[in-house]
N, C-alpha and C positions, 0 to 999 in steps of 0.2 A: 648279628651275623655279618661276616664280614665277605664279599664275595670280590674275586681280584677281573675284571673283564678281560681287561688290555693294560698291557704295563708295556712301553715302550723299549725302555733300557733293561725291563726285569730289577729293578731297582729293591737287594735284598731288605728285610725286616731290620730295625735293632734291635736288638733282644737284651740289650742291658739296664733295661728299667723296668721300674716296679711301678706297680700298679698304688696310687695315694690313697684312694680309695675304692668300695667296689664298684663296678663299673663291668659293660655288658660288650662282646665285640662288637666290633661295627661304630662306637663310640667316636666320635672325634677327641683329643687330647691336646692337652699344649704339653711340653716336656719342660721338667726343672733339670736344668744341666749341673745345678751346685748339687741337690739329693740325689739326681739320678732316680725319678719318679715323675709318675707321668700320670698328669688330675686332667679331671674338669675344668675348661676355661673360666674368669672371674668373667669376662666380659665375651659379650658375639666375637667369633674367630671366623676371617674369610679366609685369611693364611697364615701361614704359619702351623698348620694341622696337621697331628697324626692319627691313625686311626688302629682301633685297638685291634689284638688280636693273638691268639695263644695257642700251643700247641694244643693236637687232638689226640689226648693221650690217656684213655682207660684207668681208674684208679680202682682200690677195692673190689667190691663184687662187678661192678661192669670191666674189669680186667678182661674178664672168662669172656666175657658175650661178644659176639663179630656181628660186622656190620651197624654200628652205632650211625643212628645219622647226625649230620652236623649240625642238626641244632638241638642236639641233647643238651639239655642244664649244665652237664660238667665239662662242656666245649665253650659254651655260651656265657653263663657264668665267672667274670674273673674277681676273685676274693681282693681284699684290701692287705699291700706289702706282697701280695704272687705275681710275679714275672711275668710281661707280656709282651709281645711280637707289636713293633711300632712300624708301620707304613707310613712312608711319606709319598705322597702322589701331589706333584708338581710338573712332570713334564705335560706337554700339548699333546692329546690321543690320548694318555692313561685313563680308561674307565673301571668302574669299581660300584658294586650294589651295598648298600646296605638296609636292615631293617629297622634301626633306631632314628627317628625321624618320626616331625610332627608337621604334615602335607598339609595343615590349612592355608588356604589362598594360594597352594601351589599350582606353579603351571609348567607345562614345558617350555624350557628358554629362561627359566628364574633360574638370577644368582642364587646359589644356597651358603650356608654357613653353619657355623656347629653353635648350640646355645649354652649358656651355662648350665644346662641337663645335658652336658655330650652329645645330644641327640639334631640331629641336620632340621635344618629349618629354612624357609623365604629368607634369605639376608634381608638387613638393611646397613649394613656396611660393605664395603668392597669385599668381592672377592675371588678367585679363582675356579671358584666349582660349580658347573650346570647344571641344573637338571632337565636331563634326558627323557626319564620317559616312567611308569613302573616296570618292575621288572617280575614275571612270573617264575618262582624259582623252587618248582616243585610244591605248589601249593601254598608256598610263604610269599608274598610281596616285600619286596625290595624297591627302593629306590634306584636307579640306575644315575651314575652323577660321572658328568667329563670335565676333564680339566683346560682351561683356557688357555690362552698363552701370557694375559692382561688380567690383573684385577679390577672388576666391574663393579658398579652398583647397579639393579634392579634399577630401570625407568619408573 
């Protein structure tokens, strides 16, 4: 899940890439700009990150049903080669939740970084994104993570 806090500029989505493989919103991503697909990083990513994220949009029998919440499967869920919404959060003040992350040794004030699971972690490379704090978001935990104005490494 991908949650937007504070976007500075309101900095839109790209929505012209495909998804490499499957992969969950909230994901950190690097983008291939020659396919136009957007994986997993090979190596810890502190910049250069997108974060996944797709329309909320009813297929089949959940078409009918109202009020779906946002972390239904078929929100959360994105398949491998489906289309997904690419956020880049780079400016100073944009913050942003997400639930894909593995908080060992995490603290508030740690650089975080996206692993080659997608999922936010402790850096140990530079990078631009802090972690703030958890965030309670209706019963789901989120990380809450801001953006620096410098890439850092973790003391």
């Amino acid at each position: 899940m991908l949650r937007i806090f504070q976007d500075v500029i309101s900095t839109p989505a790209n929505t012209m890439y495909s998804a490499d493989a499957e992969m969950k919103t909230g994901m950190g991503v690097v983008r291939d700009v020659e396919t136009m697909t957007a994986g997993l990083p090979t190596a810890e990513a502190g910049v250069g990150v997108s974060l996944v994220d797709k329309e909320r949009i009813p297929t089949g029998r959940d078409a009918g049903r109202n009020d779906l919440s946002d972390y239904h499967d078929e929100f959360v869920n994105v398949a491998a080669g489906e289309m997904v919404n690419l956020y880049n959060f780079v400016n100073m003040l944009s913050v942003f939740g997400t639930d894909q992350y593995n908080d060992a040794g995490l603290q508030s004030g740690d650089r975080v970084a996206v692993g080659t699971d997608g999922k936010w972690k402790k850096a140990t490379v530079a990078s631009l994104y802090v972690f703030d704090k958890k965030y309670d978001d209706a019963g789901h935990e989120l990380l809450q993570i801001s953006v620096a104005d410098t890439a850092e490494k973790n003391a």
